[in-house]
VOGU-3710 file (C-alpha; in Angstrom, 3 decimals, decimal comma):
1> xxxxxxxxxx> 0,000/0,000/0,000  2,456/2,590/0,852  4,129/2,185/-2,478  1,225/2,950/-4,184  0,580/5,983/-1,837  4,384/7,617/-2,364  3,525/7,556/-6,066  -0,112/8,840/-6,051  1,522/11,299/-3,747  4,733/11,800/-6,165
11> xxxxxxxxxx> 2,379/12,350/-9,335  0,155/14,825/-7,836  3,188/16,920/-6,554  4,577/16,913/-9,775  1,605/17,931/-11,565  0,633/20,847/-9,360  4,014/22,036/-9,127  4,767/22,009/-13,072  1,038/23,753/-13,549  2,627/26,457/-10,733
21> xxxxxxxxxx> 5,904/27,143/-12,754  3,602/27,568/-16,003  1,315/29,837/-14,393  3,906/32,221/-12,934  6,201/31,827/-16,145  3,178/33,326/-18,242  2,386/35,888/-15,662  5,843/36,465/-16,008  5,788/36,995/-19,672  2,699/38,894/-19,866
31> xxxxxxxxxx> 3,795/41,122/-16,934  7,140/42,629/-18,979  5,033/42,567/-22,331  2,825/44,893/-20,155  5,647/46,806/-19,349  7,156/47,108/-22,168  4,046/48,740/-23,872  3,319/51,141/-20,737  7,079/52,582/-21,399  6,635/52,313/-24,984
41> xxxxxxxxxx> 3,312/54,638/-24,519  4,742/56,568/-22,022  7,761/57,544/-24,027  5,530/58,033/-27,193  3,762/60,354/-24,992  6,013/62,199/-23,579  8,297/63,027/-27,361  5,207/63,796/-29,133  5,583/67,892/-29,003  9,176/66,976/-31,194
51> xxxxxxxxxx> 8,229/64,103/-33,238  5,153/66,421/-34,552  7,815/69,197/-35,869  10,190/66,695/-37,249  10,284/67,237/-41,161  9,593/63,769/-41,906  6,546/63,387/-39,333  5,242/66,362/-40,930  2,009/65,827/-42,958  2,793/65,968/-46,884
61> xxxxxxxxxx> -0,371/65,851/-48,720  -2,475/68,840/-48,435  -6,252/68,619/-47,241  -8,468/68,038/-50,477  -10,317/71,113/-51,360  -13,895/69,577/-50,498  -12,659/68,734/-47,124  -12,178/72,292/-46,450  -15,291/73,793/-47,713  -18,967/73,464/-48,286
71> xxxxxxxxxx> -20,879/75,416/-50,675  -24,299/76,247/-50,176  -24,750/78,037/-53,594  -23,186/78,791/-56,199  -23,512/80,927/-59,535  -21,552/80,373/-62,419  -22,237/83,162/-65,561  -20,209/83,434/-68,900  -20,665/87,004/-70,575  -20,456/86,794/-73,915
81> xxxxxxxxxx> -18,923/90,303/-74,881  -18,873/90,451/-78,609  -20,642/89,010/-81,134  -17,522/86,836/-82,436  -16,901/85,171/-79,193  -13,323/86,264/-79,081  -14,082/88,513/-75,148  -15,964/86,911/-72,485  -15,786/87,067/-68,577  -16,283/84,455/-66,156
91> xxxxxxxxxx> -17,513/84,806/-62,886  -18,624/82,729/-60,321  -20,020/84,174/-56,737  -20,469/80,906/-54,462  -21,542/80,883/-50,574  -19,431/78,769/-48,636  -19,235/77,132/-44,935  -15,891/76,499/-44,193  -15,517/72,615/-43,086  -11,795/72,433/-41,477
101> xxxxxxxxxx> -10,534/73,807/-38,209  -9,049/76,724/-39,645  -9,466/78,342/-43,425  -6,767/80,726/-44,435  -6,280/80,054/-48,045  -8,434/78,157/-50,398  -8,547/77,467/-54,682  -11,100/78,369/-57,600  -10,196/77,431/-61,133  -11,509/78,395/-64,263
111> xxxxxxxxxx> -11,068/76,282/-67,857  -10,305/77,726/-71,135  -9,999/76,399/-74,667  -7,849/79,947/-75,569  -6,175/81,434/-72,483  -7,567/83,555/-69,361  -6,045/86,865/-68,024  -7,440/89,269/-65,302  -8,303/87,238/-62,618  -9,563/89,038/-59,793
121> xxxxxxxxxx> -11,749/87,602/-55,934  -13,868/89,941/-53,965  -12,379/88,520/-50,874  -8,605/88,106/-49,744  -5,813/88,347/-52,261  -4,528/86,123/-55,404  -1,201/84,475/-54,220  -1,260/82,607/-57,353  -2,652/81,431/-60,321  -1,144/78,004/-62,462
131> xxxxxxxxxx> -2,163/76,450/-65,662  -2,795/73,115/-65,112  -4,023/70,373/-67,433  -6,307/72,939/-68,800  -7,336/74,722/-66,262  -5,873/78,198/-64,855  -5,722/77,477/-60,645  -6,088/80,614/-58,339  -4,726/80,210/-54,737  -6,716/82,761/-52,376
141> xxxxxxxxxx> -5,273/83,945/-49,632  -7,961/85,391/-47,102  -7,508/87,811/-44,369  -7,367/85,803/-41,212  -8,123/82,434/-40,486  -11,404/81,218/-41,006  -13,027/79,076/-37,655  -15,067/75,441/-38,613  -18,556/76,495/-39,700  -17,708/79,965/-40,613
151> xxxxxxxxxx> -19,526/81,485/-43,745  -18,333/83,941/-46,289  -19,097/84,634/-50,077  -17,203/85,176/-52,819  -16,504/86,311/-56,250  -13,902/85,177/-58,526  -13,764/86,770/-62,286  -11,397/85,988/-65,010  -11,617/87,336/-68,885  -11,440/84,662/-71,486
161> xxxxxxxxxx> -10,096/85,203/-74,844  -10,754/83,006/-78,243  -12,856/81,063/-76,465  -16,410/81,049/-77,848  -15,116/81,310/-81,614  -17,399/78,794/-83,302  -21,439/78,387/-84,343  -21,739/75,448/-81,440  -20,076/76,136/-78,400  -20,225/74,588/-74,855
171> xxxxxxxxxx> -19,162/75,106/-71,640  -17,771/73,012/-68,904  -17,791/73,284/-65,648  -16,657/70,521/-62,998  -18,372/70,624/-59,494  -15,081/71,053/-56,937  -16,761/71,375/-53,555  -19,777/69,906/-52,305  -22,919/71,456/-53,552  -26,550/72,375/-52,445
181> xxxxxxxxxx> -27,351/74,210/-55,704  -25,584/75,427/-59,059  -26,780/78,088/-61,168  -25,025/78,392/-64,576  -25,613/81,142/-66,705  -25,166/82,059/-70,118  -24,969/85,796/-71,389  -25,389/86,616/-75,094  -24,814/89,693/-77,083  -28,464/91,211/-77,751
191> xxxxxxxxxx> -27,816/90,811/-82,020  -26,439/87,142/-81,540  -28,822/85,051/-79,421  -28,767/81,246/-78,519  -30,657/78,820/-80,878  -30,250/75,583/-79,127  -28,913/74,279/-76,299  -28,373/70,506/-74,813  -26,878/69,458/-70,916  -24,944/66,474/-70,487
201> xxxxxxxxxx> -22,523/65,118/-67,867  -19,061/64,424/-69,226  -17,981/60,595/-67,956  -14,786/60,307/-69,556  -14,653/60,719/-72,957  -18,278/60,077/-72,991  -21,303/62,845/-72,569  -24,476/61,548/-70,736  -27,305/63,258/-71,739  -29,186/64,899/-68,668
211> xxxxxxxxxx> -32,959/65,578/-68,295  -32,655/68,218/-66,527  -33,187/71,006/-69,247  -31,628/74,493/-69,105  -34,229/77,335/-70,638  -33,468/80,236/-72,635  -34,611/83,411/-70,460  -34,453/86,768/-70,615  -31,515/88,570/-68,584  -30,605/91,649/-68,522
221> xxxxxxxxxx> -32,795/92,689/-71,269  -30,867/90,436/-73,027  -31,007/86,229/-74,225  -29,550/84,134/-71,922  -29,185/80,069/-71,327  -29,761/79,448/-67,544  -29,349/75,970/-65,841  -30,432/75,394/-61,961  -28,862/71,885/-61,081  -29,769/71,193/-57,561
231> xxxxxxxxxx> -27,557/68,858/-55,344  -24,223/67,903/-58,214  -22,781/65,338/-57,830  -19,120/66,085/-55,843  -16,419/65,956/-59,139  -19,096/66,203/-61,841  -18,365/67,740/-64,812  -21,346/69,404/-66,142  -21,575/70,195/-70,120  -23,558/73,220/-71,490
241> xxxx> -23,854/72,749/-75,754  -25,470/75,726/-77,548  -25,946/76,928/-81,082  -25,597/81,128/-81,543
//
């Protein structure tokens, strides 16, 4: 009997005693994991005021210009200043609500099949203005930043030149920020009027034919094409086709 109780005895010391040494070997381990991640949070803590003004911690792409504002309206009109479509101006007057923390310079752009001079904004000052891939790119610089929510309205003109040269023209224009309502607006010299017009959406190198139909109104004592296009589509290119 008593060699029977020395091993009973033997085997159940050696199990609980092997089960102990696992047990405080993996607190063990998990305890200096633990601490490893409170220093490694503690020291990310602590040298975050320099790593956030190290060059290459510093943030590279700029905010997209829809994540910075929101437009509630916004009305784009082409006048037509002579009868051979050579002199027009553009000008677009938009209400915004600014969307980021702080505003202090935003961009409007304007497309030309000639070339574009004179461009000119209502508010703040043009820093800049590049050509590219067709369209002429105006950094605005406004006086003081702008707090989130903040609302403001603005116009931005440019003259086009050799433009509007042929008997069916069109206009583009591509929806940059997001958009409650769009009013585009043709002009027209009083002795050359519109005689058609069509709206698409460009998709591609494709036009989509839209049933929302501009009308042909009178502005100004004068013909004019005028298309209300409520809620665009963010990065839509709208297409305006007319016949003069």
């Amino acid at each position: 009997m008593l060699p029977l109780v020395r091993t009973v005895c033997s085997f159940v010391t050696d199990h609980v005693v092997g089960t102990a040494t696992a047990v405080l070997a993996f607190l063990g381990a998990a305890t200096i994991a633990y601490a490893r991640e409170q220093v490694r949070a503690g020291t990310d803590w602590a040298l975050a005021p320099l790593t956030k003004i190290l060059p290459w911690n510093r943030r590279t792409v700029p905010t997209a210009e829809h994540e910075t504002l929101v437009s509630d309206f916004s009305l784009v009109e082409i006048f037509l200043l002579d009868t051979k479509g050579k002199l027009a101006r553009y000008q677009k007057t938009s209400g915004y609500v600014t969307a980021s923390n702080e505003l202090t310079s935003y961009r409007e752009g304007v497309t030309a099949e000639g070339h574009a001079d004179a461009f000119s904004t209502m508010r703040g000052t043009i820093a800049e203005t590049l050509k590219i891939h067709g369209f002429y790119m105006s950094r605005i610089e406004l006086i003081g930043a702008l707090e989130k929510g903040s609302r403001f309205t603005n116009i931005y003109k440019a003259d086009l030149h050799d433009c509007f040269t042929k008997h069916e023209e069109h206009w583009t224009q591509e929806v940059a920020f997001p958009t409650k309502h769009l009013t585009l607006q043709i002009h027209f010299p009083e002795d050359r009027p519109p005689r058609s017009i069509k709206c698409s959406a460009v998709e591609g190198t494709a036009d989509r034919s839209l049933q929302t139909a501009a009308k042909i109104v009178d502005l100004f004592g004068k013909r004019a094409i005028v298309w209300e296009v409520h809620h665009p589509s963010l990065k839509e290119v709208l297409k305006l086709e007319w016949t003069w």
